[in-house]
C-alpha atoms as a printed R data frame, in Angstrom:
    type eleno elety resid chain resno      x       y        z
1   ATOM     1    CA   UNK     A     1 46.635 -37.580 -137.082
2   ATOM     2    CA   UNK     A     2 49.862 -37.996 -135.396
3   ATOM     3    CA   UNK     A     3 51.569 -41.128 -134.737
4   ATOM     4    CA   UNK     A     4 54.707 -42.354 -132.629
5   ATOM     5    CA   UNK     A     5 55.980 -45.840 -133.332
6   ATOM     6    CA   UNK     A     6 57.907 -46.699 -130.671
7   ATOM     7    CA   UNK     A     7 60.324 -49.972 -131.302
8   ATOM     8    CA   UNK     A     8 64.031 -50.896 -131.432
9   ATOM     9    CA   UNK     A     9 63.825 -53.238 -133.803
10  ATOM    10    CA   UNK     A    10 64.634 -51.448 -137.743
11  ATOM    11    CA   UNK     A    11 62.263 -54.191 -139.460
12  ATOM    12    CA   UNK     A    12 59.400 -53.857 -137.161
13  ATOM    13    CA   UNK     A    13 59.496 -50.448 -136.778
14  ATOM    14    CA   UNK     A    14 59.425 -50.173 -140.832
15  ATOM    15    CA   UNK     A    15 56.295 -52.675 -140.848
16  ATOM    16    CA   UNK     A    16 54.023 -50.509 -138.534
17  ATOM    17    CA   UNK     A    17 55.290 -47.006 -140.310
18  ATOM    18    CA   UNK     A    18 53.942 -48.968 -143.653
19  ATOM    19    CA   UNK     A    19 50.588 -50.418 -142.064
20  ATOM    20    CA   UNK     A    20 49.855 -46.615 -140.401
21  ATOM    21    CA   UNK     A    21 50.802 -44.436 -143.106
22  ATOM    22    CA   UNK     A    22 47.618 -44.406 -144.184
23  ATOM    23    CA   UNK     A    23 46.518 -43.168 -141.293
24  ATOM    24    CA   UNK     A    24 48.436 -40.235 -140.166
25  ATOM    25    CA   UNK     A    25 52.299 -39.183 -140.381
26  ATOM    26    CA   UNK     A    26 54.122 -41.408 -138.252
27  ATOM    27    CA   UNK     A    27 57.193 -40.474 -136.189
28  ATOM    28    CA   UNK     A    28 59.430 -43.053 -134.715
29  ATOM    29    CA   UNK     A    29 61.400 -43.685 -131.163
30  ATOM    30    CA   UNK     A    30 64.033 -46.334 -130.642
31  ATOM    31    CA   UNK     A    31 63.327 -46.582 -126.900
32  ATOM    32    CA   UNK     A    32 61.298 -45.325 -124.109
33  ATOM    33    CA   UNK     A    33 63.062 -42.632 -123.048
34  ATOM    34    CA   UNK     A    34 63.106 -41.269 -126.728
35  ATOM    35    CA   UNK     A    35 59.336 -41.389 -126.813
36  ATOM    36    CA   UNK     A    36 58.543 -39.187 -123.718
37  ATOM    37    CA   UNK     A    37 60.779 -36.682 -124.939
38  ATOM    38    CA   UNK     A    38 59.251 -37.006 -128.210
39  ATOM    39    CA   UNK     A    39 55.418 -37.369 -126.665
40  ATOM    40    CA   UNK     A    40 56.921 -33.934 -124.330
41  ATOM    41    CA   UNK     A    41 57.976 -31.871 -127.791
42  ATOM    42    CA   UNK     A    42 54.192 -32.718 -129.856
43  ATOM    43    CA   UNK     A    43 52.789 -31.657 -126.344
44  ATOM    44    CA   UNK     A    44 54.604 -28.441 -125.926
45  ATOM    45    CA   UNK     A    45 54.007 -27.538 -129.727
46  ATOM    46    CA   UNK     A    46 50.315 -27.976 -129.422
47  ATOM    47    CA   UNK     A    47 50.575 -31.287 -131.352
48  ATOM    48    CA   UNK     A    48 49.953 -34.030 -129.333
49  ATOM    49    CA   UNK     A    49 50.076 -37.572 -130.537
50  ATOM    50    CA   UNK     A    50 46.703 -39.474 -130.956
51  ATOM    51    CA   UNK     A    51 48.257 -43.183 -131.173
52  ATOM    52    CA   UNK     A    52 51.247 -44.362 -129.676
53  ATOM    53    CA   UNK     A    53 52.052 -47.634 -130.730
54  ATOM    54    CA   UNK     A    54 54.890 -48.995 -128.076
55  ATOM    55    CA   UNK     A    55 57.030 -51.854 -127.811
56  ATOM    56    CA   UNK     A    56 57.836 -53.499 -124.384
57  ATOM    57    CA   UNK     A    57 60.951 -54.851 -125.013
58  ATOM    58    CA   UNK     A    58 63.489 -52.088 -125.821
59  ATOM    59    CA   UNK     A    59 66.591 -50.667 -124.131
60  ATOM    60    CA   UNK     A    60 66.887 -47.565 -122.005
61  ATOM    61    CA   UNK     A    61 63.320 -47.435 -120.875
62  ATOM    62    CA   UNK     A    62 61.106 -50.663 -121.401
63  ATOM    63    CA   UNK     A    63 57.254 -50.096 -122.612
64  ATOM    64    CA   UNK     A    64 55.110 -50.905 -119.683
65  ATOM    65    CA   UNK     A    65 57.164 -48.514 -117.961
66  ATOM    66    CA   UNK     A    66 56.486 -46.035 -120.649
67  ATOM    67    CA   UNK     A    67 53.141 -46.015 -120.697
68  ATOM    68    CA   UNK     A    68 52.946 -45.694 -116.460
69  ATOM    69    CA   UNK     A    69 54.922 -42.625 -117.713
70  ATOM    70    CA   UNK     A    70 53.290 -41.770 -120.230
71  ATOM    71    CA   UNK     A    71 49.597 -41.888 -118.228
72  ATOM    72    CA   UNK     A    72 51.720 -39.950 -115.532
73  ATOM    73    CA   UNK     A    73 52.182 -36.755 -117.325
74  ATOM    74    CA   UNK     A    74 48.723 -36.939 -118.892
75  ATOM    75    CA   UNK     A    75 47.719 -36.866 -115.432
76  ATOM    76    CA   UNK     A    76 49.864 -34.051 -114.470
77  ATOM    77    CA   UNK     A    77 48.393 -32.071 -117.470
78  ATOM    78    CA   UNK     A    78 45.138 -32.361 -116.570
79  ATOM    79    CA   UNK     A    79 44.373 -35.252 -119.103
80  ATOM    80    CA   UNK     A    80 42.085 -37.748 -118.629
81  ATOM    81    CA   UNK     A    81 40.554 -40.589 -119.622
82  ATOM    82    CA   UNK     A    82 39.397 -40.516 -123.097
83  ATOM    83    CA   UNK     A    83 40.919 -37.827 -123.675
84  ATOM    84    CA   UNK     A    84 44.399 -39.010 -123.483
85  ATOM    85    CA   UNK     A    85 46.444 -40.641 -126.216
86  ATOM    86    CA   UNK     A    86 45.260 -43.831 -127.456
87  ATOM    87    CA   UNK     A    87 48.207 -46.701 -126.722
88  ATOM    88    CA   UNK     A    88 48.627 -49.771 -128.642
89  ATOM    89    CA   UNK     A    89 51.008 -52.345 -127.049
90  ATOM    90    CA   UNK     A    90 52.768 -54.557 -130.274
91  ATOM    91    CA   UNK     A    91 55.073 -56.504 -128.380
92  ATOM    92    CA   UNK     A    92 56.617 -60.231 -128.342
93  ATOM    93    CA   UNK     A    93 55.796 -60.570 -125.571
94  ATOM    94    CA   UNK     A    94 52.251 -62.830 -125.156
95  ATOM    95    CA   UNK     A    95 52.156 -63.689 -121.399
96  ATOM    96    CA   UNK     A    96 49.413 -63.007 -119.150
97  ATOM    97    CA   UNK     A    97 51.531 -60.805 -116.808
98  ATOM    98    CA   UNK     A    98 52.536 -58.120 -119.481
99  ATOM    99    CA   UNK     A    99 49.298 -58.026 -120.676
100 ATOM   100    CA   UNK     A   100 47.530 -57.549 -117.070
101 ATOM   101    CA   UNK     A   101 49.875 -54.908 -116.492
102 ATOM   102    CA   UNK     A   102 49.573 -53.258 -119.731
103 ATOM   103    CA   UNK     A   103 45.769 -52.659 -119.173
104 ATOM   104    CA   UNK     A   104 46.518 -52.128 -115.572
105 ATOM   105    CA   UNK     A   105 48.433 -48.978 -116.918
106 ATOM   106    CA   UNK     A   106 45.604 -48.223 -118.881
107 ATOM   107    CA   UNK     A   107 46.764 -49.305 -122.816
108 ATOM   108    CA   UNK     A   108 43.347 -49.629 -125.372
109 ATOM   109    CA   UNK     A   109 44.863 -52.405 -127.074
110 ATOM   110    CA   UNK     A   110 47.401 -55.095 -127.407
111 ATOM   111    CA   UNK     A   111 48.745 -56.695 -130.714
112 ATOM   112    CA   UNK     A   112 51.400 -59.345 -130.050
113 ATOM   113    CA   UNK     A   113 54.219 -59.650 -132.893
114 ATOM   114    CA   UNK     A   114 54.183 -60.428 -135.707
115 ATOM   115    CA   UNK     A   115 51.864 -57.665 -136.252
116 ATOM   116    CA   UNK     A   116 48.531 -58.896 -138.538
117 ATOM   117    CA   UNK     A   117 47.374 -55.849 -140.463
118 ATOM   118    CA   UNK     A   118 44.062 -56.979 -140.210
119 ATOM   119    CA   UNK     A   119 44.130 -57.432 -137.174
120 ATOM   120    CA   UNK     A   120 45.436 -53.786 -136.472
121 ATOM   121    CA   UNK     A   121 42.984 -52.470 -138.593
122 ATOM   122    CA   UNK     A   122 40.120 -54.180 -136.588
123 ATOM   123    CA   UNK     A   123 41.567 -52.206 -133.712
124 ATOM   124    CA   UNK     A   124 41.960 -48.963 -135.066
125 ATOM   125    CA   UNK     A   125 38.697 -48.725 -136.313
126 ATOM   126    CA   UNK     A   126 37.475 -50.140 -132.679
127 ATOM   127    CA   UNK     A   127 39.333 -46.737 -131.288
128 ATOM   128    CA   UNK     A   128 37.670 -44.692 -133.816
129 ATOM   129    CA   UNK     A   129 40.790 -44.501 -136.200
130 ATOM   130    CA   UNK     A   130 39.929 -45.126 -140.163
131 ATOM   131    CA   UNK     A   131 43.031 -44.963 -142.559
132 ATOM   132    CA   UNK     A   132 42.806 -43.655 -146.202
């Protein structure tokens, strides 16, 4: 399965490539804008991503406005519901507004930092997901 990991920060974005490793070959963004054009090349090459796990918190293009993206061009593609990828937020930030909005947008889950692997792997598995 394919993966993006999108986060700014080197230490987290090393933490999630080692938790999901197991679980597909991970590629990485360092901001929002990175990730659509990354999420635009897997599409165009027949390889869309399955999980997208995206930070809100980054430069250039933050992640709730990402994902609105994100659900955009699924939408534009003729993509829908569960057939689109599968968006984890794993974020800082804890507050009821991001989250609201995050599921507003339409994200299947929400980890808040620092990441528990258990916790992570309760939600895969809850999306279907099962690592090696």
């Amino acid at each position: 399965m394919k993966i993006l990991i999108v986060e700014d920060d080197f230490t987290s974005r090393k933490l999630l490539q080692n938790l999901l490793k197991s679980y597909g070959d991970c590629d990485v963004a360092v901001n929002g804008q990175e990730a659509l054009d990354a999420f635009e090349v897997a599409s165009a090459a027949n390889e869309a991503y399955r999980l997208v796990c995206l930070d809100i918190m980054m430069p250039v293009m933050n992640g709730q406005e990402t994902l609105k993206e994100i659900r955009s061009r699924e939408k534009v593609a003729g993509i829908k519901g569960l057939d689109g990828v599968k968006v984890v937020m794993t974020t800082a930030m804890d507050d009821a507004e991001n989250v609201m909005s995050a599921f507003d947008s339409q994200c299947e889950g929400y980890l808040v930092k620092p990441i528990d692997k258990s916790k992570l792997e309760e939600l895969l598995a809850s999306l279907g997901f099962q690592g090696n």
